[in-house]
Backbone as JSON, one array per atom type, in Angstrom:
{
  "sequence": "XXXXXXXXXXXXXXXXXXXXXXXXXXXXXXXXXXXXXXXXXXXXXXXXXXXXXXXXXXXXXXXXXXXXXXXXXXXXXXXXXXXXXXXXXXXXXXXXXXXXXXXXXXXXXXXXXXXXXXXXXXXXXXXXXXXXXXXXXXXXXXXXXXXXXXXXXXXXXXXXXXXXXXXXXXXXXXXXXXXXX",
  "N": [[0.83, -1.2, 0.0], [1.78, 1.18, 0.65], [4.04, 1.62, -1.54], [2.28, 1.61, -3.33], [0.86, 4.03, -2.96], [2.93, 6.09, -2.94], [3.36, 6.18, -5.59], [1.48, 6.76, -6.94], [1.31, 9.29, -5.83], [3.23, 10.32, -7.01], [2.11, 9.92, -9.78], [0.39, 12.3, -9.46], [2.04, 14.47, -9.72], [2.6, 14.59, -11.68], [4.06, 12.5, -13.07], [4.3, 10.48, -15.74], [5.16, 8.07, -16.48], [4.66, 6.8, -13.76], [1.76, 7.38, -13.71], [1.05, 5.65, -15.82], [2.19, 3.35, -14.87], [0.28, 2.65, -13.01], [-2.11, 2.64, -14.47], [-1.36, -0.23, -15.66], [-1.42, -2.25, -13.88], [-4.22, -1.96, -13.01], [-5.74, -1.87, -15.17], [-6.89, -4.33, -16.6], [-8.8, -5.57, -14.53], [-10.42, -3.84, -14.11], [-11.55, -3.68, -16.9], [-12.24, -6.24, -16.78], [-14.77, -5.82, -15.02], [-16.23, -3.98, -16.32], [-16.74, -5.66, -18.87], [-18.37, -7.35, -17.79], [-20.52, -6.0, -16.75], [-21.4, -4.31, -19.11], [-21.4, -5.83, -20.8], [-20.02, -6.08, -23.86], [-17.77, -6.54, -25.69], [-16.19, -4.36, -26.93], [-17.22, -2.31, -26.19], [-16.55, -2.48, -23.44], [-13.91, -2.08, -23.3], [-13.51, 0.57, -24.37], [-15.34, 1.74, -22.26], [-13.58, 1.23, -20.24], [-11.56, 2.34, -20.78], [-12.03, 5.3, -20.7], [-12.64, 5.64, -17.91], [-9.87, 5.68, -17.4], [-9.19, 7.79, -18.22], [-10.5, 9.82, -16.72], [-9.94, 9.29, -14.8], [-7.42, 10.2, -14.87], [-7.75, 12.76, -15.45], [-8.89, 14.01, -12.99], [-6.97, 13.27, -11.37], [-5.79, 15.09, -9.24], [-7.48, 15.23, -7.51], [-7.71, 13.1, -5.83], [-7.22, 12.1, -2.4], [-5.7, 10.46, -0.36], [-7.09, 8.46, 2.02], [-6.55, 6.19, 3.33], [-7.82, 3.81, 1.73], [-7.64, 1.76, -1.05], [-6.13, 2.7, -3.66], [-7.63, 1.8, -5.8], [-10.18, 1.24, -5.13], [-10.99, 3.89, -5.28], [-10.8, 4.51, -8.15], [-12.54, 2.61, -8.87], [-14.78, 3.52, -8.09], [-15.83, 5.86, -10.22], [-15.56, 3.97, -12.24], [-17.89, 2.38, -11.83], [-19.56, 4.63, -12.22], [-19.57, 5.1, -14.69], [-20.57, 3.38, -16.06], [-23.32, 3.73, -14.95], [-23.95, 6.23, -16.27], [-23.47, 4.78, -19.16], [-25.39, 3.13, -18.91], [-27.69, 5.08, -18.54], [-27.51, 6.25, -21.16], [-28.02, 4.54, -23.15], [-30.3, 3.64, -22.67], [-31.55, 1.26, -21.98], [-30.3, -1.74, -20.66], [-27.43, -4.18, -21.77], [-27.65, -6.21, -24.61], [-25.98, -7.71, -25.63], [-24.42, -10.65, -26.69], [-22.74, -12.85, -24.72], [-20.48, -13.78, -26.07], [-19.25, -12.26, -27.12], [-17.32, -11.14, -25.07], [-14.49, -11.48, -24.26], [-11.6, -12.88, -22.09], [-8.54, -12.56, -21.66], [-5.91, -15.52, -22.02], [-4.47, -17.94, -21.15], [-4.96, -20.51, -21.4], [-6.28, -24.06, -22.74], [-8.2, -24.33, -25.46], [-10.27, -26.28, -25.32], [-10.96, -25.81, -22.14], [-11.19, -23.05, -22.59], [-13.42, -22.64, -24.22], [-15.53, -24.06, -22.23], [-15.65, -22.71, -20.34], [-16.66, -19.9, -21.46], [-19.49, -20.79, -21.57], [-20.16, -21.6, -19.3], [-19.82, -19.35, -18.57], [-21.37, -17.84, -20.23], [-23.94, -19.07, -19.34], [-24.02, -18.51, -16.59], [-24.09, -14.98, -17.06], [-26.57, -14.56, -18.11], [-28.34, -15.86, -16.28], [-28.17, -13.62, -14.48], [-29.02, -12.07, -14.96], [-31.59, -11.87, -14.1], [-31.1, -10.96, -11.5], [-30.87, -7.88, -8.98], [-29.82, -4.95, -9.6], [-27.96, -3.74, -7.5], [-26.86, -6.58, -6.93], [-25.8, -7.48, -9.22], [-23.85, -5.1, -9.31], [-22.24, -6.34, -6.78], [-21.54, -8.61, -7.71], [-20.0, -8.53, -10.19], [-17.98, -6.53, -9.08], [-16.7, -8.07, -6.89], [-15.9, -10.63, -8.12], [-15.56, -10.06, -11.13], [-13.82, -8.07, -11.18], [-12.38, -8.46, -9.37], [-12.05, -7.71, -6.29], [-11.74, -6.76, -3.04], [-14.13, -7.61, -0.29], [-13.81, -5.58, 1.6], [-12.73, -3.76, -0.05], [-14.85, -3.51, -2.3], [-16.94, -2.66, -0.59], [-16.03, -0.02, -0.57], [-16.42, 1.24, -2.59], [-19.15, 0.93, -3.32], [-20.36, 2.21, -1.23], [-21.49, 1.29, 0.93], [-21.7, -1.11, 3.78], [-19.01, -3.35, 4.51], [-20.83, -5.78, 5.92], [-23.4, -5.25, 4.52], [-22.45, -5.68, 1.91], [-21.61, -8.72, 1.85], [-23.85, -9.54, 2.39], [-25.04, -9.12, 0.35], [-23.75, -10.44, -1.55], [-24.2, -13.09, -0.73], [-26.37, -13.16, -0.87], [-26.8, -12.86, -3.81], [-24.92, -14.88, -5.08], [-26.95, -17.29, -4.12], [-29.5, -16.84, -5.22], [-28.45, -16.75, -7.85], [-27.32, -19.84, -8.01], [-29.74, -20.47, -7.26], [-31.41, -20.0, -9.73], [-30.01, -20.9, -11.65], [-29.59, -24.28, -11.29], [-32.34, -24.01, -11.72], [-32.54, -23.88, -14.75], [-30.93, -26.09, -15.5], [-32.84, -28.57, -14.78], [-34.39, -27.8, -16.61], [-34.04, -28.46, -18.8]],
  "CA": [[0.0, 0.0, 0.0], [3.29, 2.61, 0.65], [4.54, 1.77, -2.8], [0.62, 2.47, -4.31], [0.8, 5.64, -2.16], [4.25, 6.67, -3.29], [3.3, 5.79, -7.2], [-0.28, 8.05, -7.23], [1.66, 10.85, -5.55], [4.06, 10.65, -8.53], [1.25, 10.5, -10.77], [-0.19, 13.48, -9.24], [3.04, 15.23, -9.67], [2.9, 14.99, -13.14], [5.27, 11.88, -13.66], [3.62, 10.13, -16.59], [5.46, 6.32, -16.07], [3.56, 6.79, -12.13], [0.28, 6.9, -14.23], [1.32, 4.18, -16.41], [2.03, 1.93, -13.67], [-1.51, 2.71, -12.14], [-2.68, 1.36, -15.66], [-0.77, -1.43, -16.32], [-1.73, -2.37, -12.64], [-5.35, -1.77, -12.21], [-6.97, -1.56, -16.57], [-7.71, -5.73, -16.95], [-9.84, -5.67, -13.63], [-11.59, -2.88, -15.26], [-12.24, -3.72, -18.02], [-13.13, -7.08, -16.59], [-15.64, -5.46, -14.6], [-16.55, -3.66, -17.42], [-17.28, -6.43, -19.71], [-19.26, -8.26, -17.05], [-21.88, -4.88, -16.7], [-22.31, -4.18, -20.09], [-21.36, -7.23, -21.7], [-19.68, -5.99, -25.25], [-16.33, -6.12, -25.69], [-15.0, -3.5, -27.69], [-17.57, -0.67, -25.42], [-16.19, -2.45, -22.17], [-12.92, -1.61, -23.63], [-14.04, 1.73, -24.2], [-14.8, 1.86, -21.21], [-12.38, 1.21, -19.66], [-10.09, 3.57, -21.49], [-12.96, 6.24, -20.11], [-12.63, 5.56, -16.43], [-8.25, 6.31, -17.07], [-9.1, 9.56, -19.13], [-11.12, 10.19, -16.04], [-9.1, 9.23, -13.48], [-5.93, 10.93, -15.6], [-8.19, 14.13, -15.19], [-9.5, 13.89, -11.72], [-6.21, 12.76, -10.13], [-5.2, 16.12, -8.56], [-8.6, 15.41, -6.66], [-7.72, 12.43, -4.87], [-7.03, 11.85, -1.06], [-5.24, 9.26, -0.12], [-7.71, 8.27, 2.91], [-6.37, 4.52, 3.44], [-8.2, 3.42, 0.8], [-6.77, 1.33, -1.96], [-6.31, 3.63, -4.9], [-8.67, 0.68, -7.18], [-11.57, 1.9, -4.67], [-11.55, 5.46, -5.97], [-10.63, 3.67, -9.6], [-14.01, 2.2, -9.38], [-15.88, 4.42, -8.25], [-15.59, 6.31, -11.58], [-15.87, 3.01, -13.42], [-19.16, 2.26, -11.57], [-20.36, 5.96, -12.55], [-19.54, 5.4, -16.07], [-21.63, 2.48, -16.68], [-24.43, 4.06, -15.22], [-23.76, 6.84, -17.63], [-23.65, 4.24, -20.0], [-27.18, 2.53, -19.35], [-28.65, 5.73, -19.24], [-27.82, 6.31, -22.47], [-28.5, 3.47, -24.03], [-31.8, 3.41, -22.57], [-31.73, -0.1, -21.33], [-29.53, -3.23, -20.42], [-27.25, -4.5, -22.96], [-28.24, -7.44, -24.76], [-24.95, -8.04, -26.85], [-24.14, -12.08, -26.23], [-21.31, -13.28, -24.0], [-19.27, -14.57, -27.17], [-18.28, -10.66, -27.61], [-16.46, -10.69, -23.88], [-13.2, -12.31, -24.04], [-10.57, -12.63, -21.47], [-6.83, -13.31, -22.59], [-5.21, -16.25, -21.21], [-3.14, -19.01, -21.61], [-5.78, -21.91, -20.95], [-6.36, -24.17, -23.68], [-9.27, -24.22, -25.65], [-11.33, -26.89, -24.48], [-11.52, -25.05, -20.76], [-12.08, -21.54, -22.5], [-15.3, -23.06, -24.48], [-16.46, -24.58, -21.06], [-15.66, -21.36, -19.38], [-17.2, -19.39, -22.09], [-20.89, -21.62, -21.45], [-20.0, -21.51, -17.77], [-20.19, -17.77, -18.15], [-23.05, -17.09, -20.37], [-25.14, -19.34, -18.09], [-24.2, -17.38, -15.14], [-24.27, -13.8, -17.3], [-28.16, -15.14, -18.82], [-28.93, -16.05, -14.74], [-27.76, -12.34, -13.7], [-30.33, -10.95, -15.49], [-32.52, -11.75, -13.05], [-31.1, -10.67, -10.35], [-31.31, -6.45, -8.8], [-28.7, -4.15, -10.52], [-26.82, -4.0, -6.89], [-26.54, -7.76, -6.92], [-25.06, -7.58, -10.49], [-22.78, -5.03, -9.5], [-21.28, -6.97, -6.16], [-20.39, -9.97, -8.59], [-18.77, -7.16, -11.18], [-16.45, -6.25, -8.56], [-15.98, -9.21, -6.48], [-15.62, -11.61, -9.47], [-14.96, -9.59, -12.34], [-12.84, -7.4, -10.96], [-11.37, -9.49, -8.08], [-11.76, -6.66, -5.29], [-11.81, -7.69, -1.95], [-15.06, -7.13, 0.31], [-13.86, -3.9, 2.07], [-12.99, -2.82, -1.68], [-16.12, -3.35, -2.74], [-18.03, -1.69, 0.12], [-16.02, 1.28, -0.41], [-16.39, 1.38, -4.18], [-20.58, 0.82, -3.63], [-20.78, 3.37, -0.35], [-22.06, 0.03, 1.66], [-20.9, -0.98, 4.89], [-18.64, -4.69, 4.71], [-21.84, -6.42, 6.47], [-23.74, -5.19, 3.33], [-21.61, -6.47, 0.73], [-21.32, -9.59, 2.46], [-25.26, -10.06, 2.71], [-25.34, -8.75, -1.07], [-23.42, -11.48, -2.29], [-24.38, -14.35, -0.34], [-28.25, -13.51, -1.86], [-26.98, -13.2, -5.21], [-24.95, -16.1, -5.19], [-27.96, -17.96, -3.82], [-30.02, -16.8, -6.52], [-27.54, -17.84, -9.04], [-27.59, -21.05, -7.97], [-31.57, -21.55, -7.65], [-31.75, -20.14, -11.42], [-28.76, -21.83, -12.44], [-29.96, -25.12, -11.16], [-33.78, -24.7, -12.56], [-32.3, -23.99, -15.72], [-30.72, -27.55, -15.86], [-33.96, -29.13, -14.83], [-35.5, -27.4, -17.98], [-33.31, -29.19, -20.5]],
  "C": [[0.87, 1.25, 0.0], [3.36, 2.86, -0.51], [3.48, 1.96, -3.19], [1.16, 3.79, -4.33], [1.93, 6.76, -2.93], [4.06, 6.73, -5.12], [2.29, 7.09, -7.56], [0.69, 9.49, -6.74], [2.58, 11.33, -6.27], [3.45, 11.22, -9.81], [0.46, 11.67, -10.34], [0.52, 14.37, -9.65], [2.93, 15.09, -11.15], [3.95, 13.78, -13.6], [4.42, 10.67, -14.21], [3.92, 8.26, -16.61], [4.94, 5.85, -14.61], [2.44, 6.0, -12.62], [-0.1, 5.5, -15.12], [1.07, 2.63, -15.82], [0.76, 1.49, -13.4], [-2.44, 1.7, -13.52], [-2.7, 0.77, -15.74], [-1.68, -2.57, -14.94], [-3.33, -2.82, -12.67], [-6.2, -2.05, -13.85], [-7.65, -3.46, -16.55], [-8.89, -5.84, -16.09], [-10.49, -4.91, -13.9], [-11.99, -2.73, -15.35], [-13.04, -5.24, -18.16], [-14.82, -7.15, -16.26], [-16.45, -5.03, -15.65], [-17.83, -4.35, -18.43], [-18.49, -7.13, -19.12], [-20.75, -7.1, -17.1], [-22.21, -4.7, -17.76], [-22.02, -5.3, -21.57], [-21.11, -7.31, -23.55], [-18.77, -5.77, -25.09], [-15.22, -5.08, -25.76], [-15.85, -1.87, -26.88], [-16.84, -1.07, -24.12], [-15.01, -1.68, -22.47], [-13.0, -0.23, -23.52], [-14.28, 2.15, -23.12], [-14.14, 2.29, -19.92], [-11.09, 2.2, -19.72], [-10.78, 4.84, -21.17], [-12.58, 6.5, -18.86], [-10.86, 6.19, -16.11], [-8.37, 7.63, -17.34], [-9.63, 10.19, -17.72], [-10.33, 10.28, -14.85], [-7.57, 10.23, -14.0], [-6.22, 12.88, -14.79], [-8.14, 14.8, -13.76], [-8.11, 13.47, -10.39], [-5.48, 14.05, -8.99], [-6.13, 16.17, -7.24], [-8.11, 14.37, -5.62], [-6.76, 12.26, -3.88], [-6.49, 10.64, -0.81], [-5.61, 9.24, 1.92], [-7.19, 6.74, 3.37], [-6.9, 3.68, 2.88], [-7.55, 3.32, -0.21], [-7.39, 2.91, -3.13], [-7.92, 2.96, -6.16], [-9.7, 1.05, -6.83], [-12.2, 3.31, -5.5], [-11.25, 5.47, -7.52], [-12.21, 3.37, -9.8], [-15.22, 2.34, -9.05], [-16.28, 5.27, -9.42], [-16.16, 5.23, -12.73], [-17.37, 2.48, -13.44], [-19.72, 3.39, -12.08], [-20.67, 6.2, -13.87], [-20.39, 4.13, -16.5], [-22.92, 2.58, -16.35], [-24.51, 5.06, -15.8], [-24.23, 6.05, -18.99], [-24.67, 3.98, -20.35], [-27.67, 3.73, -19.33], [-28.8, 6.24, -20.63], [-27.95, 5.88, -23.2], [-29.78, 2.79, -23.52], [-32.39, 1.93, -21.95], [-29.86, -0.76, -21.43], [-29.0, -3.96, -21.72], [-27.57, -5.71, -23.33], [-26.96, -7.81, -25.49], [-24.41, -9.81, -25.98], [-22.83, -11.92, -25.86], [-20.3, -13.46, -24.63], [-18.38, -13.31, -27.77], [-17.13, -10.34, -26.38], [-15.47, -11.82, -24.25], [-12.31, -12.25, -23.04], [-9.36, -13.59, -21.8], [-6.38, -14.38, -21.15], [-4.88, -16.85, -21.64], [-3.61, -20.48, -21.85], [-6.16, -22.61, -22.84], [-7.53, -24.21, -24.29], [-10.78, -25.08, -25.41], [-12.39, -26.55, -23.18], [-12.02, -23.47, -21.24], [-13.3, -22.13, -23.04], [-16.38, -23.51, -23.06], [-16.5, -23.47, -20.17], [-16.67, -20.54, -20.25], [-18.57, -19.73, -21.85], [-20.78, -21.42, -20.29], [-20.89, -19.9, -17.57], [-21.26, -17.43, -18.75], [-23.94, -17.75, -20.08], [-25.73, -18.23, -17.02], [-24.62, -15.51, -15.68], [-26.3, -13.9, -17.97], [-28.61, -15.02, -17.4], [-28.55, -14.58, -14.18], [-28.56, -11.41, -14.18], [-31.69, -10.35, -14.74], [-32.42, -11.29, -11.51], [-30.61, -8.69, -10.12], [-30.11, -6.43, -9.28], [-27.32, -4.31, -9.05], [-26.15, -5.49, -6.43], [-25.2, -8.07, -7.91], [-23.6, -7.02, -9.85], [-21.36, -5.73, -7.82], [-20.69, -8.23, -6.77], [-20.09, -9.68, -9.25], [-17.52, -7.19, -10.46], [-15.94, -7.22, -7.58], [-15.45, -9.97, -7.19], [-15.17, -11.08, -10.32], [-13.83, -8.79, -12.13], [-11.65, -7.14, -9.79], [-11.36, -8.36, -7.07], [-12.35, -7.36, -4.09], [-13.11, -6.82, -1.34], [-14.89, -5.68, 0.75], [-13.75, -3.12, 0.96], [-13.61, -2.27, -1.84], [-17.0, -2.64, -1.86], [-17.54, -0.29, -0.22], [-16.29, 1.85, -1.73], [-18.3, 1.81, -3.94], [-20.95, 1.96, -2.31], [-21.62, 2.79, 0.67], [-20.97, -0.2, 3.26], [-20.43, -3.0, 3.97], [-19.8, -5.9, 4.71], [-22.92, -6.46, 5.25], [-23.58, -5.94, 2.34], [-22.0, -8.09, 0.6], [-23.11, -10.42, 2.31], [-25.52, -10.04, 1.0], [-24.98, -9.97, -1.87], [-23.68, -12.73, -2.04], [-26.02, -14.6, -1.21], [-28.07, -13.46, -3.03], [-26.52, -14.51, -5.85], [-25.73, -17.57, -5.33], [-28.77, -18.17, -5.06], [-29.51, -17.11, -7.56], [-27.98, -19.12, -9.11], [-28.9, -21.83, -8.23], [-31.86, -21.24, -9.24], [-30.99, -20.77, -12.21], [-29.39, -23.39, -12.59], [-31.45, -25.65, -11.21], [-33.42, -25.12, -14.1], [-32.12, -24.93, -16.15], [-31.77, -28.76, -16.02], [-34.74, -29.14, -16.43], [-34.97, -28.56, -19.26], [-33.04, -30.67, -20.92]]
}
């Protein structure tokens, strides 16, 4: 957390390989997140490359309160995807087969991951928008519970209750779904 601390107060200063870092660092979780909320590749991307322009802008603003830097990262990134849906008037419908994530796995496990996920992204449909976004940033964008409360303006205990009921719900629509077929 020092070395964060010591990096952002570089990039505040104007030292452009600081901000870099912060990029290189913090853009996949994202744009993971990203992809998971509005579920098109090349706008998560977008994005994503939104939330840096933003944060690039905005960094003279931030406090370094003991809060990870990724918190006040995604607060911005959360703000811009409801930006997003309001202007696109609804919920995206663009299929799962547009989100990709790079890796190394071979292709057998990404196709089963790929079905894995647009089960679970098909089953998230149904569940409330702050459900969606505690398995955005727990899952998609790997942030740890206190993260995530500070990212959503929730207490821990929140979070914690948020995800255990969406999980839940996953599971009971996940596991009618199978019934159906």
């Amino acid at each position: 957390m020092q070395d964060e601390e010591r990096i952002v107060r570089r990039a505040q200063e104007g030292d452009e390989a600081a901000f870099t870092m912060l990029y290189e660092e913090h853009f996949d979780k994202v744009y993971r997140y990203m992809a998971l909320r509005v579920r098109d590749r090349s706008e998560a991307e977008d994005l994503a490359q939104q939330v840096f322009a933003k944060a690039f802008e905005a960094l003279g603003t931030f406090k370094w309160r003991g809060a990870p830097f990724a918190a006040w990262l995604f607060r911005i990134a959360r703000n811009q995807v409801v930006d997003w849906q309001r202007k696109a008037g609804k919920q995206s419908t663009t299929s799962i087969e547009n989100v990709t994530v790079l890796s190394e796995e071979n292709i057998e496990d990404r196709v089963e991951n790929k079905l894995a996920l647009q089960a679970v992204v098909e089953a998230s449909k149904h569940l409330t928008p702050a459900q969606r976004d505690v398995l955005a940033l727990r899952f998609g964008a790997e942030m740890s519970i206190m993260e995530t409360a500070r990212v959503m303006g929730k207490n821990e205990g929140a979070i914690k209750a948020l995800q255990h009921s969406a999980v839940n719900a996953l599971r009971r629509i996940l596991s009618q779904g199978k019934h159906e077929h």
